[in-house]
Structure formats: structure tokens, C-alpha cells
GUMIPA-870406 format. One line per field, with one value per residue (C-alpha): residue number from 1; z, x, y; residue in three letters. Coordinates in steps of 0.02 Angstrom, whole numbers. Each point is the difference from the previous one (the first is absolute). Example, Ala and Ser with C-alpha at 12.3 -4.5 7.8 and 13.67 -1.06 7.14 Angstrom:
BEGIN
nr <- 1 | 2
Z <- 390 | -33
X <- 615 | 69
Y <- -225 | 172
rest <- ala | ser
This chain:
BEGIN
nr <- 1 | 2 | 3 | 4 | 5 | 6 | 7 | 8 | 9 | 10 | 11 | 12 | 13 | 14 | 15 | 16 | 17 | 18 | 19 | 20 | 21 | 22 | 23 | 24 | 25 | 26 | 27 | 28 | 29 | 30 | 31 | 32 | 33 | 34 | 35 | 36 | 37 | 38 | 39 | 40 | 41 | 42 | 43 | 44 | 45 | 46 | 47 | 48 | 49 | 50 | 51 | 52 | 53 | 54 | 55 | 56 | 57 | 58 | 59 | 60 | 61 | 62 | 63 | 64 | 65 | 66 | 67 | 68 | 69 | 70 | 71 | 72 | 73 | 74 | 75 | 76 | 77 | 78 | 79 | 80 | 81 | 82 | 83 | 84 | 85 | 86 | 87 | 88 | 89 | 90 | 91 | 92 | 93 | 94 | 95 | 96 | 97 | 98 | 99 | 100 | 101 | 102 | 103 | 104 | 105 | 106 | 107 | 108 | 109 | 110 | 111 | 112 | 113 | 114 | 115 | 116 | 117 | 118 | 119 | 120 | 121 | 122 | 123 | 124 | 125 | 126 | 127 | 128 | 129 | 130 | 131 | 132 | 133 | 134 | 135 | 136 | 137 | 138 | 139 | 140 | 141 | 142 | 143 | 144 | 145 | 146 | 147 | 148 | 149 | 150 | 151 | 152 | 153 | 154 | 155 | 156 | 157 | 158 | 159 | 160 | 161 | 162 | 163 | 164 | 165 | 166 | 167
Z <- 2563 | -135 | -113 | 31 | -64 | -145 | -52 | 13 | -109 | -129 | 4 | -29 | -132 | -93 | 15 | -87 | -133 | -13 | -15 | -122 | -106 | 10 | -53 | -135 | -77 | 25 | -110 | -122 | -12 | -5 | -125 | -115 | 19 | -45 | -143 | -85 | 50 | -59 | 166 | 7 | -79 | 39 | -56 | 138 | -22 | -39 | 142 | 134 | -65 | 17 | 165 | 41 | -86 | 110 | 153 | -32 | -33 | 171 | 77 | -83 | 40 | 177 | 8 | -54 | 130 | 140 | -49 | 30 | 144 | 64 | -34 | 71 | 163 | -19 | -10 | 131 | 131 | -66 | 64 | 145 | 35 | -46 | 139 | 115 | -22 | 17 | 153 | 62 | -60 | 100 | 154 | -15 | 7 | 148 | 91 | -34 | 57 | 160 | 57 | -34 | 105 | 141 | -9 | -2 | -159 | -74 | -142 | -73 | 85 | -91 | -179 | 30 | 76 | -138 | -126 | 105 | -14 | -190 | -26 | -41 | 72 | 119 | -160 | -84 | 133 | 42 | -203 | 5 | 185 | -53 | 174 | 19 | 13 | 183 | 26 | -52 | 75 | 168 | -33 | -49 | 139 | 113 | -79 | 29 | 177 | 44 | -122 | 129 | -162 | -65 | -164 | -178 | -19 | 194 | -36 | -169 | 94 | 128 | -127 | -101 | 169 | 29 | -163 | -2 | 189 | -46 | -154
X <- -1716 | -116 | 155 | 64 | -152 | -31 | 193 | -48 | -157 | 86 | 129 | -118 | -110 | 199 | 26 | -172 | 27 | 184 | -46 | -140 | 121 | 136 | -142 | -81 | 181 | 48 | -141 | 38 | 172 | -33 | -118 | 115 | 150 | -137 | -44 | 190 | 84 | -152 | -46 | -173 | -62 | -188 | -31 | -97 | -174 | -59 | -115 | 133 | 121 | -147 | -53 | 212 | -16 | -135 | 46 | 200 | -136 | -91 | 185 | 69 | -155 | 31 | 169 | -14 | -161 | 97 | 154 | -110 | -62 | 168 | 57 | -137 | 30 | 188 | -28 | -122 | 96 | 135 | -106 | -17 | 168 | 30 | -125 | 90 | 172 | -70 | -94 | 166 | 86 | -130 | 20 | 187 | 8 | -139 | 146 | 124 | -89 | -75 | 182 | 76 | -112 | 35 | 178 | -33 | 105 | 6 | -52 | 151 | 48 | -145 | 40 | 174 | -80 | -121 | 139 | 103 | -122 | -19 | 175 | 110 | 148 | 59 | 74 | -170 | -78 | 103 | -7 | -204 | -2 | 131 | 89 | 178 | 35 | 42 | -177 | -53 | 120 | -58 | -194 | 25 | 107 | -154 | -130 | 86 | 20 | -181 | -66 | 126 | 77 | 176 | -8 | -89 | -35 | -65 | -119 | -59 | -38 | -99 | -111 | -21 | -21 | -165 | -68 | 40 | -66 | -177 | -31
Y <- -3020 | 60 | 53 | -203 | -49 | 109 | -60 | -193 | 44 | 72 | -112 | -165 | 123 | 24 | -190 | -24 | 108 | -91 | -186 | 65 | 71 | -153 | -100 | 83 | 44 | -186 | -56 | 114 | -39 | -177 | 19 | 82 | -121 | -142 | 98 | 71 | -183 | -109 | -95 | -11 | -139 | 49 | 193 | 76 | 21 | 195 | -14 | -34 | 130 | 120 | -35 | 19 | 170 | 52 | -60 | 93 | 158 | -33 | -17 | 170 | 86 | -58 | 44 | 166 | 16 | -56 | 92 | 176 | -57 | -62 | 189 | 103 | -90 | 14 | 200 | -17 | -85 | 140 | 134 | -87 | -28 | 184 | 68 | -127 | 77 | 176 | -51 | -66 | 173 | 86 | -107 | 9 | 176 | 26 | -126 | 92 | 155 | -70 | -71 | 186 | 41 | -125 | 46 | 178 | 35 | 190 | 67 | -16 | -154 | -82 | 77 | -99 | -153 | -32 | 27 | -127 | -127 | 39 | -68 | 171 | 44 | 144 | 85 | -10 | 37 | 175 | 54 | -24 | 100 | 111 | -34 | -52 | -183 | 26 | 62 | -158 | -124 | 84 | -3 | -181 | -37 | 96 | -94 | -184 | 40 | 51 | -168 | -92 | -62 | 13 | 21 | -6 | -170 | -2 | 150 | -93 | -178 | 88 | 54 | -175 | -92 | 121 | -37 | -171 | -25 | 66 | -103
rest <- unk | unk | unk | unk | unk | unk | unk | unk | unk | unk | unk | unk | unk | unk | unk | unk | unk | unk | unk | unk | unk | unk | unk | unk | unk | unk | unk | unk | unk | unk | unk | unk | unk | unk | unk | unk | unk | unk | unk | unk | unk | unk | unk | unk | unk | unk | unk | unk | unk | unk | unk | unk | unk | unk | unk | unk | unk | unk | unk | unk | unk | unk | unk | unk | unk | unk | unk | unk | unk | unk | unk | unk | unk | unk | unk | unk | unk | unk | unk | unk | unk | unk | unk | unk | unk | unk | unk | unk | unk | unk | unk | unk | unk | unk | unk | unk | unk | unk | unk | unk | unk | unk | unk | unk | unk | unk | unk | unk | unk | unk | unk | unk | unk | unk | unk | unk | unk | unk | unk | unk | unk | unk | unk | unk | unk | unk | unk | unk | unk | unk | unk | unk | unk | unk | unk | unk | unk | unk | unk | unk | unk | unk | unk | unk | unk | unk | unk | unk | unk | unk | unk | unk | unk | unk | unk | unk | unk | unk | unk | unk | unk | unk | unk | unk | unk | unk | unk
């Protein structure tokens, strides 16, 4: 909620510093086409085109103002979403830990279970172990049966349906 509303912020600070520059770059570019193709017929007093000036100051000024501000938040809310995701890491793996548990996986059931979930195969799996592919296929096969699952994807939903359920 507080990230949706920093977002809106900084979008309606962006659109400020937007319409500011449209219109101090439209006047400008007006100005000169008056001026190279001859279409003023009154030259513009030195006062006016002063006060312009300062005011397309003012607006830069503000622009560049807003634009730091605008990016300290940015890297802010990035820090924030970076302590999120490691929170959720964290969380993830105390899960994944506390539903070994419930199953009553081994050791080494566990070492293949967590690379299961972390998407390799039972080939990568047996060359990091150093355990024949058979080994695996059966610890796998072990593991799916006491999660009351039937396969990868099964064992991987169980897990997103836990986070998901608790947020």
C-alpha cells in the first residue's frame, strides 16, 4: 500500500516536471519560428521575455529538484523491495524446512528435495551428490510419496499455495 502510493506520487511529481517542460519548450519554439519567419508584428517587450526566462529557470531548477527526489525514493523503495524479497527468501526456506520436517524426509532426502524444488534435474542432481541417477530417481520417487504428491510440479505448488495462502 505504501509502495502504491509512493508510485502515484512520483508519477504526478514526473507529470509536473513533463507539462513544465512541454510548455516552456513550446514557447521557445514558438518564439523562434516568430522570429526566423517574421510573424510577429509586435516585438515582445524585454520585460516579458525576462520574466519567461526566469520562470523556464524556476521550472529547470524544479525539474532537476524533483528529479533527485524522484530518485532517492526510487532507490529507497528499492531497498525496500530488496529486504522484502530476502524476507521472503528467508521465509521460503524456514517452509521448506518445517514441511521436511512434517514429512519426515532424510538428510539426504532433503538435499534432493530442496534441489527439486530449485528446478534441476535428476542428472544434476546425481553429478552435484555424486550418486547415480538411480539414487536419485528413488529419493525423488520417496520424497513425492511421503508429500502425498506425484511429482515435481505437485511438490513445487504445494509450496506456492503456502506462501500465497499466508499473504
Amino acid at each position: 500500500m505504501k509502495l502504491a502510493a509512493a508510485f502515484r506520487m512520483d508519477r504526478m511529481i514526473l507529470l509536473v516536471i513533463i507539462l513544465l517542460q512541454v510548455g516552456f519548450s513550446a514557447f521557445y519554439i514558438l518564439d523562434f519560428i516568430l522570429d526566423v519567419f517574421g510573424f510577429r508584428t509586435v516585438p515582445m517587450s524585454w520585460e516579458y521575455y525576462e520574466v519567461v526566462q526566469g520562470a523556464t529557470i524556476i521550472g529547470l531548477l524544479l525539474g532537476v529538484v524533483l528529479s533527485i527526489v524522484m530518485l532517492v525514493n526510487m532507490l529507497r523503495r528499492q531497498n525496500e523491495v530488496r529486504s522484502t524479497m530476502l524476507a521472503a527468501s528467508g521465509a521460503f526456506h524456514e517452509l521448506m524446512q518445517l514441511r521436511f520436517d512434517e514429512w519426515g524426509l532424510s538428510p539426504s532426502e532433503r538435499d534432493v528435495a530442496t534441489f527439486t524444488i530449485k528446478g534441476l534435474s535428476n542428472d544434476e542432481i546425481a553429478a552435484i551428490r555424486g550418486k547415480s541417477v538411480g539414487t536419485i530417481k528413488s529419493q525423488c520417487n520417496a520424497i513425492f510419496r511421503k508429500a502425498g504428491v506425484s511429482g515435481r510440479a505437485q511438490l513445487v505448488s504445494l509450496f506456492i499455495e503456502d506462501l500465497t495462502s499466508t499473504t
